[in-house]
C-alpha positions as CSV (number, residue, x, y, z in Angstrom):
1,X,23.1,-7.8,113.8
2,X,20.1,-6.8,116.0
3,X,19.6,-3.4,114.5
4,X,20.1,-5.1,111.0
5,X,17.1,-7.6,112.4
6,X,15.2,-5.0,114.2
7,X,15.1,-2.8,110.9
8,X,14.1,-5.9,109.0
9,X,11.2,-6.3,111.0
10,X,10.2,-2.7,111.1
11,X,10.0,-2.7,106.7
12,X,8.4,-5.8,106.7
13,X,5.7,-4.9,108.9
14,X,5.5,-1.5,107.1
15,X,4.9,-3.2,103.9
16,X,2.4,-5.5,105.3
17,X,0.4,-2.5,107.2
18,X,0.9,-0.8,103.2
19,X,-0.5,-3.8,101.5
20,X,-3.4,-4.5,104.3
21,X,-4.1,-0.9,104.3
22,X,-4.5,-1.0,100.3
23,X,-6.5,-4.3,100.2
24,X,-8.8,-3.0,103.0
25,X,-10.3,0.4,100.7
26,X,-14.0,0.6,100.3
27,X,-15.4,2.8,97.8
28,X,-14.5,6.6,97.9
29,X,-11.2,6.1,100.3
30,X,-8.7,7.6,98.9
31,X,-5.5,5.7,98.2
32,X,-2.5,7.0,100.3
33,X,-0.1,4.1,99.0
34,X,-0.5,6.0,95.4
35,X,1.3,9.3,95.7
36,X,3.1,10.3,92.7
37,X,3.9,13.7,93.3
38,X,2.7,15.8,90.3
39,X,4.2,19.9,90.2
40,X,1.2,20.7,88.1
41,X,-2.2,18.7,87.2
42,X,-2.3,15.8,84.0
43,X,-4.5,16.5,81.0
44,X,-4.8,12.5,79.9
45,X,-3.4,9.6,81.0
46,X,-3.7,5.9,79.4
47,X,-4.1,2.7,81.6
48,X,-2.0,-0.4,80.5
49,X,-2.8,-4.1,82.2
50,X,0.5,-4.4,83.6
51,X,-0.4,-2.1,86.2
52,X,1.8,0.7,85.0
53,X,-0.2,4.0,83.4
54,X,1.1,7.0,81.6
55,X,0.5,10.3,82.1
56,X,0.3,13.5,79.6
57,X,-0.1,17.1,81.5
58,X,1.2,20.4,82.2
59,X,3.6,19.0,84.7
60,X,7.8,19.4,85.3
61,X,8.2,17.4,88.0
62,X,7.2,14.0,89.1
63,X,8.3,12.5,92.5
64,X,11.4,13.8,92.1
65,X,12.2,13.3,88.1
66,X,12.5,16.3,85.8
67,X,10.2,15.0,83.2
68,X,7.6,17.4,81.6
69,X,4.7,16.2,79.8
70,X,4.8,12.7,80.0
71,X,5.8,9.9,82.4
72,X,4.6,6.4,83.5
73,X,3.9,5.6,86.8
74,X,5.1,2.3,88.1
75,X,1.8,0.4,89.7
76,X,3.1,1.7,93.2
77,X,3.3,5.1,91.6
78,X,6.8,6.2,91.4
79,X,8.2,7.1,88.2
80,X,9.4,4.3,86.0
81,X,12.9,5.1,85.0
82,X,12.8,2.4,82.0
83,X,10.5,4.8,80.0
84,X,12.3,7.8,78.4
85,X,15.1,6.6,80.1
86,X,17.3,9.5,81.3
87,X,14.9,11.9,79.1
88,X,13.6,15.0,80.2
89,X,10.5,14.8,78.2
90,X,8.8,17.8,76.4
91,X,9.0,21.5,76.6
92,X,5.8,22.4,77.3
93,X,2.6,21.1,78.1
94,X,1.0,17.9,76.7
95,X,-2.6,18.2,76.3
96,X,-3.9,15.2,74.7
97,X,-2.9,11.6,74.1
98,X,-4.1,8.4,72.1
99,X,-2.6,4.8,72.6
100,X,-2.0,2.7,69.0
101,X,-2.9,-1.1,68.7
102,X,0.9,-1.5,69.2
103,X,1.1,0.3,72.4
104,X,3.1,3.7,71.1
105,X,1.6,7.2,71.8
106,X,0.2,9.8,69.9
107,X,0.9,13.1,71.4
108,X,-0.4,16.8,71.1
109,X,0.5,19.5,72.9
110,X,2.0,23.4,73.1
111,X,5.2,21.8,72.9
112,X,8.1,22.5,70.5
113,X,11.1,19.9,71.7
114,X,11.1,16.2,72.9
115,X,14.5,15.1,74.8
116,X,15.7,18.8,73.7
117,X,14.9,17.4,69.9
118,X,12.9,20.0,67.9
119,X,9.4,18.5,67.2
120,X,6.4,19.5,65.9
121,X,2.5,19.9,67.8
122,X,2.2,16.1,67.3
123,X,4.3,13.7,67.9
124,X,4.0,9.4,68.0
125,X,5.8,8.0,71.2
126,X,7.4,4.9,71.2
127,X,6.6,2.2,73.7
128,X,9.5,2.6,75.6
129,X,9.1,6.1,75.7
130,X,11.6,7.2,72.5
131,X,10.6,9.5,70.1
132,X,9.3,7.4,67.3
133,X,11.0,9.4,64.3
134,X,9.2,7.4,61.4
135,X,6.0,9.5,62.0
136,X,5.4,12.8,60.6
137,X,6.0,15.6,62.7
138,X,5.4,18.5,60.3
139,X,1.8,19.0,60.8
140,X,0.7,22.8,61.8
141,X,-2.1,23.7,63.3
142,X,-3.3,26.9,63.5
143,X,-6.0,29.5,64.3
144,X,-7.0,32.0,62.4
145,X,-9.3,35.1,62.0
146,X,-10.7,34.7,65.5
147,X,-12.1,37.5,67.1
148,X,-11.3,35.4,71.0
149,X,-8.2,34.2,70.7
150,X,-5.7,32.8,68.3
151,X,-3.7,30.3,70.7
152,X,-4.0,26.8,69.6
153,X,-5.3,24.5,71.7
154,X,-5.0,21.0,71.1
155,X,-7.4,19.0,73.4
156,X,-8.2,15.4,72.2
157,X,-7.1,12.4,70.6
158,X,-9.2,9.5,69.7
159,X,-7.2,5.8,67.9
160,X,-9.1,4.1,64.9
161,X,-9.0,0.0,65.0
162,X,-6.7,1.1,61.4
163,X,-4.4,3.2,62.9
164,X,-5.4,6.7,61.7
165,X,-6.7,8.9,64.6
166,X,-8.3,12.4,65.1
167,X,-7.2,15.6,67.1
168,X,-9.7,17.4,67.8
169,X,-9.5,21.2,69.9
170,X,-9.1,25.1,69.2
171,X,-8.0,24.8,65.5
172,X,-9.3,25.8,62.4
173,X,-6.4,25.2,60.1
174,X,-3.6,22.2,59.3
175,X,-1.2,22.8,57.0
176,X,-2.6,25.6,55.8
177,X,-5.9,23.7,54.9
178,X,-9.4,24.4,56.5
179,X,-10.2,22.2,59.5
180,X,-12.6,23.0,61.9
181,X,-12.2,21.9,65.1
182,X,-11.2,18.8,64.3
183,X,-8.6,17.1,61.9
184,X,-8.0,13.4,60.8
185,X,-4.8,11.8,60.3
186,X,-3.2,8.7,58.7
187,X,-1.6,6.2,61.1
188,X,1.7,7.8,60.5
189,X,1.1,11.5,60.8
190,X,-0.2,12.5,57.4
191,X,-3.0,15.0,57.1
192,X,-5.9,13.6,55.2
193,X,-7.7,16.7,53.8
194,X,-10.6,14.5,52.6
195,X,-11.8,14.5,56.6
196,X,-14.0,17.6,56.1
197,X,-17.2,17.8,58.1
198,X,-17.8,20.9,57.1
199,X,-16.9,23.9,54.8
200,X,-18.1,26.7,56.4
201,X,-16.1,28.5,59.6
202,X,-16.8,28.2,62.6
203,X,-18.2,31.2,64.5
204,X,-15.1,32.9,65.5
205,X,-17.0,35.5,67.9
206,X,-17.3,32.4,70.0
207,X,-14.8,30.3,71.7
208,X,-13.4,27.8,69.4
209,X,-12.2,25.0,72.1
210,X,-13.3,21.4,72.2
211,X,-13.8,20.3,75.5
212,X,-16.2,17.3,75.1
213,X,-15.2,14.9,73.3
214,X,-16.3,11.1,72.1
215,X,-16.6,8.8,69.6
216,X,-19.0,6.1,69.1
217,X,-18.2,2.7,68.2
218,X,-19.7,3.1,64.8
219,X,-17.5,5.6,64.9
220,X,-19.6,8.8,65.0
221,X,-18.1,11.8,66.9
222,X,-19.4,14.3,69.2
223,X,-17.8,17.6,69.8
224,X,-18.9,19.6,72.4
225,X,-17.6,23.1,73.6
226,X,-18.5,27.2,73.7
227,X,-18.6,27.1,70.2
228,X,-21.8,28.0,68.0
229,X,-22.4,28.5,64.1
230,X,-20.7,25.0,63.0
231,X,-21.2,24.7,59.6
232,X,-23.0,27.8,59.1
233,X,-25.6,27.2,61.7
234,X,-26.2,29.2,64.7
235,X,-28.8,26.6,65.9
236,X,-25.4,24.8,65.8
237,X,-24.0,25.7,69.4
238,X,-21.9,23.6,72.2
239,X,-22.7,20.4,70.6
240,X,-22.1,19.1,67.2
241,X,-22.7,15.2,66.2
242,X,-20.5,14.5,62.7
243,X,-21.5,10.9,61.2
244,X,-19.3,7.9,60.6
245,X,-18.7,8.9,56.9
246,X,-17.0,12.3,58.2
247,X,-20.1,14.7,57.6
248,X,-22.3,17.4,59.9
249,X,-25.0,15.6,60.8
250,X,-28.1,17.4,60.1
251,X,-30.6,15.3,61.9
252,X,-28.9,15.5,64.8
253,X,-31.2,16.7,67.3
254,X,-29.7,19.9,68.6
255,X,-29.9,20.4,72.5
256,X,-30.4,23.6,73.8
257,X,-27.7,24.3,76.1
258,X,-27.9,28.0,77.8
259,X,-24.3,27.4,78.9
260,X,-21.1,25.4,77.5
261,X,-19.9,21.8,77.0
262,X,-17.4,20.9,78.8
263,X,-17.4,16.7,79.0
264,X,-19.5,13.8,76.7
265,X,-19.8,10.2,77.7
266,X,-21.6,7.0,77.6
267,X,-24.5,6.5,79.6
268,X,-25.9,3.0,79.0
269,X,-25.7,1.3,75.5
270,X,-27.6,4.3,74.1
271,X,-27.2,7.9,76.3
272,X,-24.3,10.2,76.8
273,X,-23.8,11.6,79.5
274,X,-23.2,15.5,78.9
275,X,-21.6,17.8,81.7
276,X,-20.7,21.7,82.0
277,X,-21.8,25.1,83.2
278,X,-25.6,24.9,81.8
279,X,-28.4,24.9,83.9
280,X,-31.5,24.8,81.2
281,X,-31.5,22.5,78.4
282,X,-34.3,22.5,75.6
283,X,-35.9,25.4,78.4
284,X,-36.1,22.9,81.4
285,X,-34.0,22.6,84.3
286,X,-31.0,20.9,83.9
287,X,-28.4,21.4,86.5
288,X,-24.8,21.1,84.9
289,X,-25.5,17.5,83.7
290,X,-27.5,16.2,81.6
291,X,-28.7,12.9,79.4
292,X,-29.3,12.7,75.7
293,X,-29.8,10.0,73.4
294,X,-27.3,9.8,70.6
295,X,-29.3,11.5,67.8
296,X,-29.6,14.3,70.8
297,X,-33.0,14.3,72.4
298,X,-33.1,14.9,75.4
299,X,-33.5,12.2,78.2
300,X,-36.4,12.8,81.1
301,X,-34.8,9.6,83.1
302,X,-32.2,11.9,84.5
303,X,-32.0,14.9,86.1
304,X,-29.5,16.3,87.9
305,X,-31.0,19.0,90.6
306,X,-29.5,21.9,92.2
307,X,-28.9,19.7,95.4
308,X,-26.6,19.3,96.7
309,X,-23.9,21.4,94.4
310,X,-25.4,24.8,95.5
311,X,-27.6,26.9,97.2
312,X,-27.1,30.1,95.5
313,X,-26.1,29.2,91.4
314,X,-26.5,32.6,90.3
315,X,-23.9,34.4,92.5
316,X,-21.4,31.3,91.2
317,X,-19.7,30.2,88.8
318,X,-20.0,26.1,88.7
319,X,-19.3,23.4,85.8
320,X,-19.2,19.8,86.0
321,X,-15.9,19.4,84.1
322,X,-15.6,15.8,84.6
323,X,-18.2,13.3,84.5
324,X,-18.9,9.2,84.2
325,X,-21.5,6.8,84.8
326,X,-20.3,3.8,87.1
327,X,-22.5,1.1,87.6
328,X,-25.6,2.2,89.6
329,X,-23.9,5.8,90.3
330,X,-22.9,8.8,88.5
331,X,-19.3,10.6,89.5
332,X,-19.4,14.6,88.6
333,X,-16.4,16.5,89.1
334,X,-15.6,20.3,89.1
335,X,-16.1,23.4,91.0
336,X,-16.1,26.7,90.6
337,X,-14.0,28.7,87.8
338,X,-14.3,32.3,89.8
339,X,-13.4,30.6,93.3
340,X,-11.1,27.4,92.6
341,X,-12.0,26.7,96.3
342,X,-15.5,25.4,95.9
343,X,-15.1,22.2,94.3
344,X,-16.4,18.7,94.4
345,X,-16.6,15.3,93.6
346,X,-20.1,13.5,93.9
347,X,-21.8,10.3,93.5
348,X,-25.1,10.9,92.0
349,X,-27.7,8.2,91.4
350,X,-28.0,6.8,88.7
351,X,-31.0,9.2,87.8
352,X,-28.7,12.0,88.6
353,X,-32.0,13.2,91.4
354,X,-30.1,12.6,94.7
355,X,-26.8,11.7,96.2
356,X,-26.1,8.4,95.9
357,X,-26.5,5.7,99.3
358,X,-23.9,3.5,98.0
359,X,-20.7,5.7,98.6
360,X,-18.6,9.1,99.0
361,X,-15.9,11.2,98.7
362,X,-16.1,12.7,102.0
363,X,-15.2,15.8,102.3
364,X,-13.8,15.6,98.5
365,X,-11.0,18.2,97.4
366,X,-9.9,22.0,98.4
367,X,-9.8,22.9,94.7
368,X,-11.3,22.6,91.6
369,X,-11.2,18.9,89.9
370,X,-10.5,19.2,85.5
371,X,-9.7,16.1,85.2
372,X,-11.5,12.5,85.5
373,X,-10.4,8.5,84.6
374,X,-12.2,5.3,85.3
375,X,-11.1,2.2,85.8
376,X,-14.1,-0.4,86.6
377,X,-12.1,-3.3,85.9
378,X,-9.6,-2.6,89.2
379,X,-11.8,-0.2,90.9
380,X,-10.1,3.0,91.1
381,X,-10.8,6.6,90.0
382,X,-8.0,9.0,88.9
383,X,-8.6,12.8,89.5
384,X,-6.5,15.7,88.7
385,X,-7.0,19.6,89.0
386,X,-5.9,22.4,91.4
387,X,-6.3,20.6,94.6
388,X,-3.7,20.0,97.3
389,X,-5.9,18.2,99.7
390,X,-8.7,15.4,99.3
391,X,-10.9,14.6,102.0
392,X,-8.6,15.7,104.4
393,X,-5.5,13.8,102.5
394,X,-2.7,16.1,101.5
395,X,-2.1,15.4,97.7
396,X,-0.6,17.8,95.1
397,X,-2.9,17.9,91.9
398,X,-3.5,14.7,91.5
399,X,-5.4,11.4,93.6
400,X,-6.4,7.9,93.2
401,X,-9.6,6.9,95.1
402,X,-11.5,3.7,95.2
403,X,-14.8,3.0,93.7
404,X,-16.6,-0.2,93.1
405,X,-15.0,-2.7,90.5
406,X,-17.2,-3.5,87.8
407,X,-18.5,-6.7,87.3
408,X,-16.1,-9.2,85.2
409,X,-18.1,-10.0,82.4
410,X,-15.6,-12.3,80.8
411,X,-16.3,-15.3,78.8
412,X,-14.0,-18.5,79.8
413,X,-12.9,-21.8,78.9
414,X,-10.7,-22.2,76.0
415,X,-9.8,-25.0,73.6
416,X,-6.4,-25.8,73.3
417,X,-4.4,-27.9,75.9
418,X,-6.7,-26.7,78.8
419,X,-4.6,-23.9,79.9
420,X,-6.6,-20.8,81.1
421,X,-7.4,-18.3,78.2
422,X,-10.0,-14.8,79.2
423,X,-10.9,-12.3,76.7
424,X,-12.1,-8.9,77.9
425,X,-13.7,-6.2,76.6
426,X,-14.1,-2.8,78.6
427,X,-15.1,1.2,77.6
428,X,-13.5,0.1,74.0
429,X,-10.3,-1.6,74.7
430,X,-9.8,-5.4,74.4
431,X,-7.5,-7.4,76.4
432,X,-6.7,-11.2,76.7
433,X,-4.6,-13.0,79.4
434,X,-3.1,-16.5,78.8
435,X,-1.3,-18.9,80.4
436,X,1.7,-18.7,78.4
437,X,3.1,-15.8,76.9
438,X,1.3,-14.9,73.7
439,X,2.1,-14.6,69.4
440,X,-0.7,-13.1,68.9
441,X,-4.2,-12.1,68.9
442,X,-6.9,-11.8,66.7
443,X,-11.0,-10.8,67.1
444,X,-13.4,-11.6,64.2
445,X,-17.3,-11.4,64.0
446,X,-19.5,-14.2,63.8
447,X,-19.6,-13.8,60.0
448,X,-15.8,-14.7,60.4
449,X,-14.8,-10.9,59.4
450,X,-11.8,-10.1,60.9
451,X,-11.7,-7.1,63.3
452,X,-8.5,-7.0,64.5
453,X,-4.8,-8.6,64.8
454,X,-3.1,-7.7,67.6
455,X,0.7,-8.9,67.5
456,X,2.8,-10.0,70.7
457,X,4.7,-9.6,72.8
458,X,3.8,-6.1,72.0
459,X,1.1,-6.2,74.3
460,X,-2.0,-8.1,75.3
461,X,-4.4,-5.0,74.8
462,X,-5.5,-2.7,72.1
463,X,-7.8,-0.1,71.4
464,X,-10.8,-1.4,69.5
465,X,-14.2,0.4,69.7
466,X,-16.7,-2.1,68.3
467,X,-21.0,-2.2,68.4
468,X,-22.8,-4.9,70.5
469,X,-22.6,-8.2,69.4
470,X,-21.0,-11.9,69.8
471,X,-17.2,-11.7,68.8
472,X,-14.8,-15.0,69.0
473,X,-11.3,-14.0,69.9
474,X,-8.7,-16.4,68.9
475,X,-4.7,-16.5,70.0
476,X,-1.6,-18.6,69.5
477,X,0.4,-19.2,72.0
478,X,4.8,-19.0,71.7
479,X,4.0,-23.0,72.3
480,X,1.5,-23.4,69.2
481,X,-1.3,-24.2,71.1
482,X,-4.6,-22.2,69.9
483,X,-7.0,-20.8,72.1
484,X,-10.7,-19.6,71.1
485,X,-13.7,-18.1,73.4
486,X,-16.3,-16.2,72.5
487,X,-16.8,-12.8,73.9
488,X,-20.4,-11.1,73.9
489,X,-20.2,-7.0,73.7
490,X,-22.8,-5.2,76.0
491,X,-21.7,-1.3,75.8
């Protein structure tokens, strides 16, 4: 009975030095209570509200589970076993992933079997981590003609509020049909050969991968890469911006990159941020990062310096693979692609002209960082790469550091029997929490136009890119009660 008590004692204080030790972080401590044990690095991951996240990559192996391709993490970060239960996941590598309204996942990858289930390069996941067999798994992409290389790579997927969704990556054909770079698809798999932004090839002296990639909430797209000639047009290299109705768009502003794309996102309500191995743009110094606006001028309120990534740029081999503005700072991640050794992780400010005084990531990792995810709303950053150490911290390909939470900008106070009701909106996703469990949710305009229905208890979330406005969100509860707050949209 006193070992029984004495062991007792010895968990429960080990689980209050855990919890202490993971309520104490500042910004850029890495979180040690968050080990999940990756074989290999992730390629995308998707973060739900419940504190659980899923992860697509070209790992085995996690914390002990055979699983390749695809797992979700419990919030503690061990495996959950309730998702693909008693599956071993895919084949191969999974390389890109998209979330649906409903919560399933769209897949893409170098795979050919699910579960041990022949499948095709893109598959639709189910919630619980099935293989959703209602979706069409016959698509083919393929690559042909290229003088660089004719593997397939498949390196992005991005959800419309409707359901159909984009793949973009190293591609030129679907079916059979031309597709450069980038494909559209209905909600259900099928290939909509009406998507064509252009019908000329794609310079196939040059790399055809898409490594930047984002869409705008007008839903505008941005490819960026080591491409050049899209649509005919060698002034047409690394970046390409293709309009809401689907087309090249010619009055895009064409920056001149000397080196390649490798990561786009937002910088402000109307910059992107634009990372990779370039250090000139439009002739002027600009050291692997740079600002444009969105019809692709060039920005003069940042600039990223040589300090403090390198003293010596032309004996190496740098690119910012990974990049993100948050709040008053700038994260860049990378390293070197000669010497996987030199690699960082800094926090620029927000000018990109020094290192930031607000935080760190010490001594940062031993190997080159590939992949980068945000979340503001619970202050953490997820990296993955090459790395078996961060800032002294031994961690195999992957980490979870702190980094200041971004400020709630949720609108409360709800009619409808007083109970608490938030709605949330954050890098294109919207969320609600209730007090009771939910029927459903639904976001209109101010014109009344309806946005969005989100059913429940599939989920409180969905992906919804929308423009800046006011937007009333409205939701039933299982009891009847109605709930309605309005939500103002700063991106």
């Amino acid at each position: 009975m006193k070992n029984s008590t004495l062991k007792l004692a010895v968990i429960t204080l080990a689980t209050m030095l855990s919890s202490s030790a993971c309520a104490q972080l500042n910004p850029g401590d890495v979180d040690e209570t968050y080990t999940p044990d990756f074989d290999s690095n992730i390629m995308a991951m998707a973060l739900q509200d419940d504190g659980k996240h899923v992860y697509a990559g070209a790992f085995k192996k996690v914390g002990g589970r055979s699983v390749c391709g695809l797992v979700r993490l419990n919030g503690d970060g061990t495996p959950d076993a309730t998702f693909n239960a008693g599956g071993t996941g895919f084949d191969n590598i999974a390389s890109a992933m998209g979330v649906t309204a409903d919560g399933k996942f769209i897949v893409a990858g170098s795979f050919t079997k699910y579960n041990g289930e022949p499948v095709g390069q893109l598959v639709r996941i189910n919630a619980d981590g099935t293989l959703d067999r209602t979706f069409n798994g016959s698509n083919a992409f393929t690559l042909e003609g290229s003088q660089f290389t004719n593997e397939v790579q498949l390196q992005h997927i991005a959800v419309m509020p409707d359901g159909r969704f984009y793949v973009a990556g190293g591609f030129n054909r679907v079916n059979g049909n031309h597709a450069p770079l980038i494909a559209r698809f209905s909600a259900d798999g099928e290939y909509d050969a009406s998507f064509l932004p252009t019908d000329k090839e794609i310079h196939l002296k040059s790399s055809p991968y898409v490594d930047g990639f984002f869409m705008d909430n007008d839903g505008a797209i941005y490819l960026g890469g080591a491409f050049s000639a899209y649509g005919g047009k060698f002034s047409n290299k690394r970046m390409v911006r293709i309009t809401p109705e689907g087309k090249l768009d010619d009055n895009f502003h064409q920056p001149g990159f000397d080196g390649f794309v490798k990561s786009i996102s937002p910088y402000g309500a109307d910059g992107l941020l634009v990372g990779g191995d370039f250090l000139e743009v439009n002739a002027g110094a600009r050291f692997l990062t740079c600002v444009i606006n969105k019809d692709g001028s060039l920005r003069d309120d940042y600039n990223s310096l040589q300090y403090p990534f390198t003293q010596n740029p032309e004996d190496e081999s740098l690119a910012v693979f990974a990049s993100r503005e948050a709040g008053d700072n700038v994260i860049v991640a990378g390293g070197d692609v000669s010497v996987m050794s030199n690699a960082f992780v800094y926090v620029l400010s927000k000018d990109g002209s020094k290192m930031s005084d607000a935080f760190n990531f010490g001594g940062g990792p031993n190997a080159i960082v590939t992949y980068m995810n945000v979340d503001g709303r619970n202050g953490f950053a997820y990296l993955s790469g090459f790395f078996t150490a961060f800032d002294g911290f031994n961690t195999t390909y992957f980490v979870r550091v702190a980094v200041p939470k971004e400020e709630d900008t949720a609108i409360c106070g709800a009619k409808g029997g007083g109970d608490s009701f938030v709605a949330r909106y954050n890098d294109g996703t919207w969320s609600v929490e209730c007090g009771e469990r939910l029927a459903e949710f639904r976001v209109t305009d101010i014109t009344g136009r309806e946005i969005m229905v989100k059913r429940a208890p599939q989920g409180t979330s969905a992906r919804m890119p929308v423009t800046d406005g006011i937007y009333i969100v409205t939701a039933k509860g299982v009891s009847g009660k109605a709930y309605t707050v309005k939500k103002a949209v700063r991106n």
